[in-house]
Structures are given as structure tokens and as C-alpha cells.
C-alpha positions as CSV (number, residue, x, y, z in Angstrom):
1,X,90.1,66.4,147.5
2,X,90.2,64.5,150.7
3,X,92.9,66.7,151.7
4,X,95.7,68.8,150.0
5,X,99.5,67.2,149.0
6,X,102.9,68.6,149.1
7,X,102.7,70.8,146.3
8,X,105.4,72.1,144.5
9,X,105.1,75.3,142.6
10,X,108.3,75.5,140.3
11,X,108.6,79.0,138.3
12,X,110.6,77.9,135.2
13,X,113.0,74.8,134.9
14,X,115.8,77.0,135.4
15,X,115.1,78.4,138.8
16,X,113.7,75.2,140.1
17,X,117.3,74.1,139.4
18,X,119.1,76.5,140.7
19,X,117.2,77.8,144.0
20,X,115.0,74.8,144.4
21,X,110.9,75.2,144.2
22,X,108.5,77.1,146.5
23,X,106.1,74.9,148.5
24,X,102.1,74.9,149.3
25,X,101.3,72.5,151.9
26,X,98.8,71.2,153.7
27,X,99.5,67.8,152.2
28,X,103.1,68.1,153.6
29,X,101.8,66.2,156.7
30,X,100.5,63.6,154.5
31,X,103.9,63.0,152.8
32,X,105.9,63.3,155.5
33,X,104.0,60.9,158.4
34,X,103.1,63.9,160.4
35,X,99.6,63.6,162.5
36,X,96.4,64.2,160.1
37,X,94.8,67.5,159.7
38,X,92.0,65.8,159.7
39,X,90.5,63.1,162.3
40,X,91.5,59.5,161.9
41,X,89.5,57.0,161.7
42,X,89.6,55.3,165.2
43,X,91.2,51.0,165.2
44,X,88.4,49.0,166.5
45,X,89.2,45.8,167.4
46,X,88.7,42.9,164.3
47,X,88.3,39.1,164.4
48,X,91.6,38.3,163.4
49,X,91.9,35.3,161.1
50,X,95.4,35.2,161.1
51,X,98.4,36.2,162.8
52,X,101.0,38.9,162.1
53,X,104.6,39.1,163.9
54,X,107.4,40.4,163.9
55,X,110.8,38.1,163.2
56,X,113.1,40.9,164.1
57,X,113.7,44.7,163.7
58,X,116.3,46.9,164.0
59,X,117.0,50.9,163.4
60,X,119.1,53.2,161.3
61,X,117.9,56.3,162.3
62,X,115.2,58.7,161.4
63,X,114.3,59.4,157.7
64,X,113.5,63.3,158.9
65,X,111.9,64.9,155.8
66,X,112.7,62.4,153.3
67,X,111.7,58.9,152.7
68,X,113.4,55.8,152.6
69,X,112.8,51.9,151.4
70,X,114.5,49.0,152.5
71,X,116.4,46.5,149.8
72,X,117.5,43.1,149.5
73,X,121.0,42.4,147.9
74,X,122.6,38.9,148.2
75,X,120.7,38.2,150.8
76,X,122.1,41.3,153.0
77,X,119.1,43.8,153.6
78,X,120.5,47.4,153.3
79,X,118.4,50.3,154.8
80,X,119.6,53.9,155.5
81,X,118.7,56.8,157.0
82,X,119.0,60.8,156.1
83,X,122.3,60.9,159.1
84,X,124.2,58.8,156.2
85,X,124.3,55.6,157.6
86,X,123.7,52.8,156.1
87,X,122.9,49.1,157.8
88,X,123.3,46.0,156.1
89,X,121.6,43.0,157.9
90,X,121.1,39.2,157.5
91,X,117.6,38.5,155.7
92,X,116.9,35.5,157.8
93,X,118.2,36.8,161.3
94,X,117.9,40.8,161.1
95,X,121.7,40.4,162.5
96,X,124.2,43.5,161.3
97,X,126.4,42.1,158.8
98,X,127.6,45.2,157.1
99,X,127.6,49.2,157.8
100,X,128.2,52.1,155.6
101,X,129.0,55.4,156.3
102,X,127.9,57.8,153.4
103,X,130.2,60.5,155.0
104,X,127.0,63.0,154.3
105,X,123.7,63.2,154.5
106,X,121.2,61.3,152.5
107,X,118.0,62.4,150.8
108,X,117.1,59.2,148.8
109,X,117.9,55.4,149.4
110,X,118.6,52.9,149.6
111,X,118.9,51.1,146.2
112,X,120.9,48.0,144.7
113,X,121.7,46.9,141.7
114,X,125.0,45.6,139.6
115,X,126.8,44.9,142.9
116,X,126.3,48.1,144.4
117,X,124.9,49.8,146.9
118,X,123.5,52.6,146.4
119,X,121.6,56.2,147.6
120,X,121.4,60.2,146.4
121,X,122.0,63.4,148.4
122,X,119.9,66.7,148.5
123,X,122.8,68.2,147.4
124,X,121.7,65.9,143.6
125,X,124.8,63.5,144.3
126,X,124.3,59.6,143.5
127,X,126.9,57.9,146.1
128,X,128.0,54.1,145.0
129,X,129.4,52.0,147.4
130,X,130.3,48.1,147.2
131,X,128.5,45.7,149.5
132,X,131.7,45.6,152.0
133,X,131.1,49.6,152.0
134,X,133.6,51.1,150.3
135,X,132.4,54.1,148.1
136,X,133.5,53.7,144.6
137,X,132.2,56.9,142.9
138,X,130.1,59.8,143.6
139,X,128.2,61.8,140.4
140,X,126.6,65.2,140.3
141,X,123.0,65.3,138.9
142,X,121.0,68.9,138.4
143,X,118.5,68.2,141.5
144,X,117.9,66.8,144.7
145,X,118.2,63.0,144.8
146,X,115.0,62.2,146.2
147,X,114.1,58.6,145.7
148,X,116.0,54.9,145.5
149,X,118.4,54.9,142.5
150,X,118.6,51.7,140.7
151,X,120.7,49.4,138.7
152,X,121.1,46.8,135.8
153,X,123.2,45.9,132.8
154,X,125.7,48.1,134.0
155,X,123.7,51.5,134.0
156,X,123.0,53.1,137.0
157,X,119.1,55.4,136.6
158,X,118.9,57.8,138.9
159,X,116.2,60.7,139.5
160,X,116.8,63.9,140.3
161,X,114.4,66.5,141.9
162,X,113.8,68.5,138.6
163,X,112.6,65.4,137.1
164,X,115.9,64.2,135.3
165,X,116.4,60.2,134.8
166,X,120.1,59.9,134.4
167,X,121.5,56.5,133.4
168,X,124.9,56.7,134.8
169,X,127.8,54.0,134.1
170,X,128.1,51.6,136.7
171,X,131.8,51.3,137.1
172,X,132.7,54.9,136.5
173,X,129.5,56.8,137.9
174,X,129.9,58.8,134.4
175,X,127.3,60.3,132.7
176,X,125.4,57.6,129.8
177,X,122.4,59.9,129.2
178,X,119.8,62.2,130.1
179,X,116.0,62.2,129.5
180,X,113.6,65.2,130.9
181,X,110.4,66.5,130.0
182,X,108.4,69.7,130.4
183,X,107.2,69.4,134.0
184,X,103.6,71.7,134.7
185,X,103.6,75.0,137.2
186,X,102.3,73.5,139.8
187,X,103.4,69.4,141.0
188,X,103.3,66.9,143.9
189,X,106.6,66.3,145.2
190,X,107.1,62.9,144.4
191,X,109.7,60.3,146.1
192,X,109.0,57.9,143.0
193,X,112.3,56.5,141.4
194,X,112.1,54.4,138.5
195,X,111.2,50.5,137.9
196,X,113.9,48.5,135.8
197,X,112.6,45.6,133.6
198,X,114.2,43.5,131.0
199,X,116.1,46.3,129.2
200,X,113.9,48.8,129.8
201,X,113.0,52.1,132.3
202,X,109.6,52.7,133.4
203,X,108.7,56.0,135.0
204,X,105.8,58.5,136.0
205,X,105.9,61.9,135.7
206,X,103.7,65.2,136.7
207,X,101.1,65.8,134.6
208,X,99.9,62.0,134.5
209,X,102.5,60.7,132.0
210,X,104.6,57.6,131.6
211,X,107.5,56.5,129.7
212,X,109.5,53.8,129.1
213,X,112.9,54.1,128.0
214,X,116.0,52.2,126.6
215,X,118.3,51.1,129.6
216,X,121.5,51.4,127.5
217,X,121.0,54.9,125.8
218,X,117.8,56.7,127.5
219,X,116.2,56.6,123.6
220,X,112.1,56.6,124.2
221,X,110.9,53.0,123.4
222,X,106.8,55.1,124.4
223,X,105.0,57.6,126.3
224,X,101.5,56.7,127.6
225,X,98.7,58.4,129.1
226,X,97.5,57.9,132.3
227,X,95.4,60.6,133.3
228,X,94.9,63.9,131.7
229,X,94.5,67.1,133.5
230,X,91.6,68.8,134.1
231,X,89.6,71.5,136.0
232,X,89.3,75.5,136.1
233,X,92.3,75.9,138.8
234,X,96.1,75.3,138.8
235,X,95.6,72.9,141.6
236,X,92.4,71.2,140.2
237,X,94.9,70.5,137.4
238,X,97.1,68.7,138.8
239,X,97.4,64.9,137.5
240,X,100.6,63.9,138.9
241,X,102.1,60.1,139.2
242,X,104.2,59.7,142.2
243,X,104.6,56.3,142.9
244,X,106.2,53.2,141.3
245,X,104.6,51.6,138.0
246,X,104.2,48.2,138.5
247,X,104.9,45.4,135.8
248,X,102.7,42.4,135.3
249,X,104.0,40.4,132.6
250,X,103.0,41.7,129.5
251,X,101.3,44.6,130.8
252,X,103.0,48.1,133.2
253,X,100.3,49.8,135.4
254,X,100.4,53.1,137.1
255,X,97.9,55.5,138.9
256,X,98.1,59.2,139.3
257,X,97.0,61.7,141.6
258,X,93.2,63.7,140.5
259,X,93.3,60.5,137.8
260,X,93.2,57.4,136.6
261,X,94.3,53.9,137.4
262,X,95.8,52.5,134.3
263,X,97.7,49.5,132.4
264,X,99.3,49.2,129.3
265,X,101.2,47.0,127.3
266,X,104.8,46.4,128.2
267,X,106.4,46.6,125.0
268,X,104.0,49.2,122.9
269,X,102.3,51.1,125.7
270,X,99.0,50.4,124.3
271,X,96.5,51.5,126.1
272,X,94.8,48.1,127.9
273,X,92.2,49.8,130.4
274,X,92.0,52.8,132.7
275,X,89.6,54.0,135.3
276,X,88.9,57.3,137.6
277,X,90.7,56.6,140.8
278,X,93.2,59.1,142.7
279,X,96.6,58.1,144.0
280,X,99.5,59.1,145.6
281,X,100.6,56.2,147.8
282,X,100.8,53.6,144.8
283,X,99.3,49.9,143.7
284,X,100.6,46.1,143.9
285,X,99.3,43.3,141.5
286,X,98.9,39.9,142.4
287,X,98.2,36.7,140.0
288,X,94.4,38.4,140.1
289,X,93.9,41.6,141.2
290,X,95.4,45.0,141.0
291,X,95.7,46.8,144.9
292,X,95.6,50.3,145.2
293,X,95.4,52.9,147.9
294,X,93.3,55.7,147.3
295,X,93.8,59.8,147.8
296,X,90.7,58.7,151.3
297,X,92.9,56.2,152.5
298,X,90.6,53.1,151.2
299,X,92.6,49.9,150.0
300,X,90.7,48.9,146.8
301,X,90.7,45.5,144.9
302,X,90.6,45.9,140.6
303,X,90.2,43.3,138.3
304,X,93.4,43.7,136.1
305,X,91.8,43.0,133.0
306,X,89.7,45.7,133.5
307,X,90.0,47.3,136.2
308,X,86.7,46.6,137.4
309,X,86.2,47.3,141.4
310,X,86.2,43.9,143.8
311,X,86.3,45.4,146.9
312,X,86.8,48.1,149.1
313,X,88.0,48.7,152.4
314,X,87.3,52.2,153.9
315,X,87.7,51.5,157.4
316,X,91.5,53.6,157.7
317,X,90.3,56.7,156.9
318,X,92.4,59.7,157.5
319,X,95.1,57.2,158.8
320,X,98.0,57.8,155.8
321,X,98.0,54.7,154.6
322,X,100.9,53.6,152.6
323,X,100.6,52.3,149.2
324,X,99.5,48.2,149.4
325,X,101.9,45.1,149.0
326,X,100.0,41.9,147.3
327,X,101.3,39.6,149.5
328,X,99.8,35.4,149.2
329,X,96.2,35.3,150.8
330,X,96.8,39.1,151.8
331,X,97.4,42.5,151.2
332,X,99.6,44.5,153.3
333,X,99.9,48.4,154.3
334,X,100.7,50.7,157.0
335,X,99.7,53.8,158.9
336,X,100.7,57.4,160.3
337,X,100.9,55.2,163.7
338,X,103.1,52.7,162.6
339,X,100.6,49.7,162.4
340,X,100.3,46.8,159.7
341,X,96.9,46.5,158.4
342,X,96.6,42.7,156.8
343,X,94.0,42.1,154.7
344,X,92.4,39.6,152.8
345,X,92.4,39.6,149.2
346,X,89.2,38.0,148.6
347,X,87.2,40.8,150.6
348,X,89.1,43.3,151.8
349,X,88.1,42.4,155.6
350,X,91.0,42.6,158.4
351,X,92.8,39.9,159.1
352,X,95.2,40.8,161.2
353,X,97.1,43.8,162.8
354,X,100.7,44.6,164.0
355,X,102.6,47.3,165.9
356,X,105.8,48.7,165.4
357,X,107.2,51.6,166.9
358,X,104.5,54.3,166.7
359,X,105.5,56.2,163.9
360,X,104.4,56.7,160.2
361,X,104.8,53.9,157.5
362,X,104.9,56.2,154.3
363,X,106.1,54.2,151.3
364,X,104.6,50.6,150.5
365,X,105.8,47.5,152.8
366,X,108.9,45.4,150.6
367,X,108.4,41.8,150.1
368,X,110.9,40.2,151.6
369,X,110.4,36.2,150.7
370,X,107.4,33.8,150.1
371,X,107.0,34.1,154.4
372,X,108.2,37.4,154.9
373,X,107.7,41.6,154.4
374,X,110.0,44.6,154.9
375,X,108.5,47.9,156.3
376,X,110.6,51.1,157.4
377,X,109.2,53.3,159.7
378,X,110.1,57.3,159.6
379,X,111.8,57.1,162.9
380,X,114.2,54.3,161.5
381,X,112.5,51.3,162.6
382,X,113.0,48.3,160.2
383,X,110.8,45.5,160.7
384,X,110.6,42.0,159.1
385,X,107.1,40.7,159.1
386,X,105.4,37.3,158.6
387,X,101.9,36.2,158.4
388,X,100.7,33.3,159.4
């Protein structure tokens, strides 16, 4: 490995529960934005062929140890930060148009959905809130609240830290269902929620598996393979998915950590094609290629047919880049430094490069409009993005 993740070691599902799971880390900087262990690759300057700016930014305050993603809700962007507050601003302007006050600290967020408003506590709590801000339920799950909730058809899915999807009711916050599955010894401690698609819950798990579940009553609609673990060690082993599957039309595709790269089809989870690549920052998919971000920091280009390689871009190495966005004639990500790295998709070559307040860009930039990209920065900083 490139370097080590956060790992989790969790001694029985029970414990992990109650007392919360003991941690080996030299990874930890990579997860949480902190400077590399090992030495970046310098920024030399490129031949820009096309210009990156920013429209307007604004902050909600540091994201400390957790990690948070903008989203778009009637045309309000909501953003948060682990204080418990929560900023609503106008998509076009950046101008505050709404503000939340959890009342408590927050741990996962922000996330939309149904009319609501929505984010999770360390404490395993899932606060909903209206778009005015008024909290209209709170609900207790078994762990820590670590990622985005999200919401559709009424249902509320939730994740907690023990790796419990809940699908909670939307008006009520009560309990729908539960789904869980045996989770290995030893885990990367992932800030992946869950993706929501016609009906349906998509999710990766430790051990390289994913599922996708009924929306109304958590029933298994399949379980897929991704990537199998292997080795002699415990941490050689570990085969972890820990960012978002992403759907494609008639096929969902997710990577995992000491992997595999794969897609399958949306409805049966047949297997379609997989390849050896490691992950932990995530993919993006465009009308051509599949975009992922590899455990070396290289942005790669797939064929998603077949996942055969395009290109590569290994320039950023050691910089913690986030996980891509396919966005047009580019791909998008960020560093531990808080810069925009645009590429283009035919080659991988830079494009262009932005600035935004110095510190780390962890989780994948949030497409915004046609014109437009989201990125939140771990000291609060959230900045729309066009390229021109």
C-alpha cells in the first residue's frame, strides 16, 4: 500500500456498539485532510486550456474530524458543519437564504430529501428539519451517524457507524426497518452513505460487498461482489468499499479498497465487468468513461464497458486527492491544499487549476448545474466553481 487508512479494529458487534471501535492509523491523515506522511508531489505550472473561477463562496465552519458534502434542495444549497450549524444559500448568488441551528453537534451531513433537511450526530441521532429550519423529529440509531442521510418516497436511509442502514419514516422519524451484515475484524472507516435510485438502496460495505435493497421495507432485491479479500495478514485483508456507488442507467458501479473496480446490472446485480484497482476516495461516470481515484492519488479514465484503462494522470501524488466529478469536457478533484485540479477527459492532461482556502478537499466536488461545481473544504469553505 501507498500508505496505510484509518483502520478500524472492531472486537465483536456488540462492543463496537456500545464503546465504539479501537483505531490503527497512519491513514487517519489521509481521511481527515491532515499533511501527508509522505512527500507530495510538488504543482508545476501547466498550460492551462481553460479557465476555472470561482462564482462565490462562503463558510460554515470547520468539519473537525468528520466530513461533510454540500446539497442542493429547491434551489437552496444547504452545507453544515460539525458546530451544528447549518447554511442554506441561493444556488445562483451564494447569498444566505436560510440557517439552521442543529442545537448539537454534527457528525454527518448534510442530506436532502422528501422536503427535508437533513444530518446525523456522533451520538447515532438522525436530526430532520424543514427547509425554513424548524426540526421536526429526531431518531436514535445504534452508531455514530457518520455520513449524509438521504431521502425518497417517504423513507428516510440513514447509516449508522456499526454499519446499520435504517429506513426511517419521513414524517414521524420512526423506525421502517433495519438491514446489517457481518462486518470483518479489521475495516476502513468509511464516511460512505447510501445512493437512492428508483425504489431502490444501493450501498458498499467492508469486506468488498454491495447490496441493493427495497426502499419501502429494507427486503434484499441482491448482493454483489466487488472484490474479495485476500492476503496472509488481517490488514492485507482488508477489501473495504467506502465511497458512493454510482448508477449509470442500467448498470451500478463501485470500487473498493485492496480491490476491484466494478459494475453491475441495476436491477439483477449481474456481474458486467471488474478490474484490480484500489479505492478509497470513489469514481464518477460520464456518457463514456468511468473516473476513478486511485489508493496513489492517480485520476484514472475506464472504458465502462469494460473497464479497460484510457488514461492516467499520476502527476498529484501524495496530494489526497478527493474522489473525481465527471464534469462536460472535464473531470474535477481536489487536494490536501485545497486546490481544483481540472482535467480533460480525453487525456487526463491539466487544464486548469483553482485555489480555495488552503485546506483539504476530502470527499468528491458536487455538481452543481450544467456551468457549475460544489466543493467543501475541511475548514468550512464552500465554493461554487465554473469552468470555462
Amino acid at each position: 500500500m501507498a500508505h496505510l487508512l484509518f483502520l478500524t479494529f472492531c472486537i465483536g458487534a456488540a462492543l463496537a456498539a456500545l464503546s465504539g471501535c479501537q483505531t490503527v492509523s497512519d491513514g487517519y491523515d489521509r481521511m481527515f485532510g491532515r499533511r501527508p506522511v509522505h512527500k507530495p508531489a510538488e504543482l508545476v505550472a501547466i498550460k492551462a486550456t481553460a479557465t476555472a473561477r470561482v462564482l462565490w463562496q462562503a463558510n460554515v465552519g470547520s468539519a473537525e474530524k468528520n466530513v461533510f458534502v454540500p446539497v442542493m434542495a429547491g434551489g437552496v444549497i444547504y452545507a453544515g458543519g460539525a458546530s451544528g450549524q447549518i447554511n442554506g444559500y441561493d444556488a445562483a448568488s451564494g447569498k444566505s437564504v436560510a440557517r439552521i441551528e442543529a442545537g448539537e453537534r454534527i457528525s454527518g451531513g448534510v442530506g436532502s430529501g422528501s422536503g427535508l433537511v437533513l444530518a446525523g450526530t456522533a451520538r447515532g441521532e438522525v436530526l430532520a428539519f424543514d427547509r425554513g429550519g424548524k426540526q421536526l423529529w429526531k431518531a436514535q440509531l445504534s452508531g455514530a451517524v457518520l455520513a449524509p442521510p438521504a431521502a425518497d418516497g417517504g423513507i428516510v436511509v440513514a447509516r449508522a457507524g456499526d454499519g446499520r442502514i435504517y429506513g426511517l419514516d419521513a414524517v414521524s422519524g420512526k423506525r421502517r426497518w433495519m438491514y446489517q451484515r457481518p462486518t470483518p475484524t479489521l475495516t476502513v472507516r468509511s464516511h460512505a452513505g447510501v445512493v437512492l435510485h428508483r425504489g431502490a438502496v444501493f450501498a458498499g460495505f467492508p469486506g468488498g460487498r454491495m447490496a441493493a435493497l427495497v426502499l419501502s421495507n429494507g427486503n434484499v432485491g441482491w448482493e454483489g461482489v466487488v472484490a474479495l479479500p485476500r492476503g496472509a495478514t488481517e490488514l492485507e485483508r482488508v477489501a473495504d468499499i467506502t465511497s458512493l456507488p454510482v448508477i449509470d442507467g442500467p448498470q451500478v458501479c463501485a470500487v473498493a479498497f485492496q480491490g476491484r473496480a466494478a459494475c453491475f446490472d441495476v436491477t439483477n446485480g449481474t456481474l458486467l465487468w471488474a478490474r484490480d484497482v484500489s479505492s478509497i476516495a470513489g469514481l464518477s461516470v460520464d456518457a463514456r468513461y468511468l473516473y476513478v481515484t486511485d489508493e496513489k492519488d492517480a485520476i484514472l479514465a475506464l472504458d465502462k464497458t469494460n473497464g479497460a484503462s484510457i488514461w492516467r494522470q499520476d502527476k498529484l501524488t501524495g496530494r489526497r486527492v478527493s474522489g473525481p466529478l465527471a464534469f462536460g469536457r472535464y473531470v474535477v478533484a481536489g487536494d490536501y491544499q485545497g486546490y481544483v485540479h481540472v482535467l480533460s477527459r480525453e487525456d487526463g492532461s491539466f487544464a486548469a487549476r483553482v485555489a480555495t482556502d488552503g485546506s483539504a478537499i476530502s470527499v468528491p466536488p458536487v455538481a452543481l448545474d450544467l456551468s457549475s461545481f460544489l466543493v467543501q473544504t475541511r475548514s468550512g469553505g464552500v465554493f461554487a466553481i465554473t469552468v470555462q
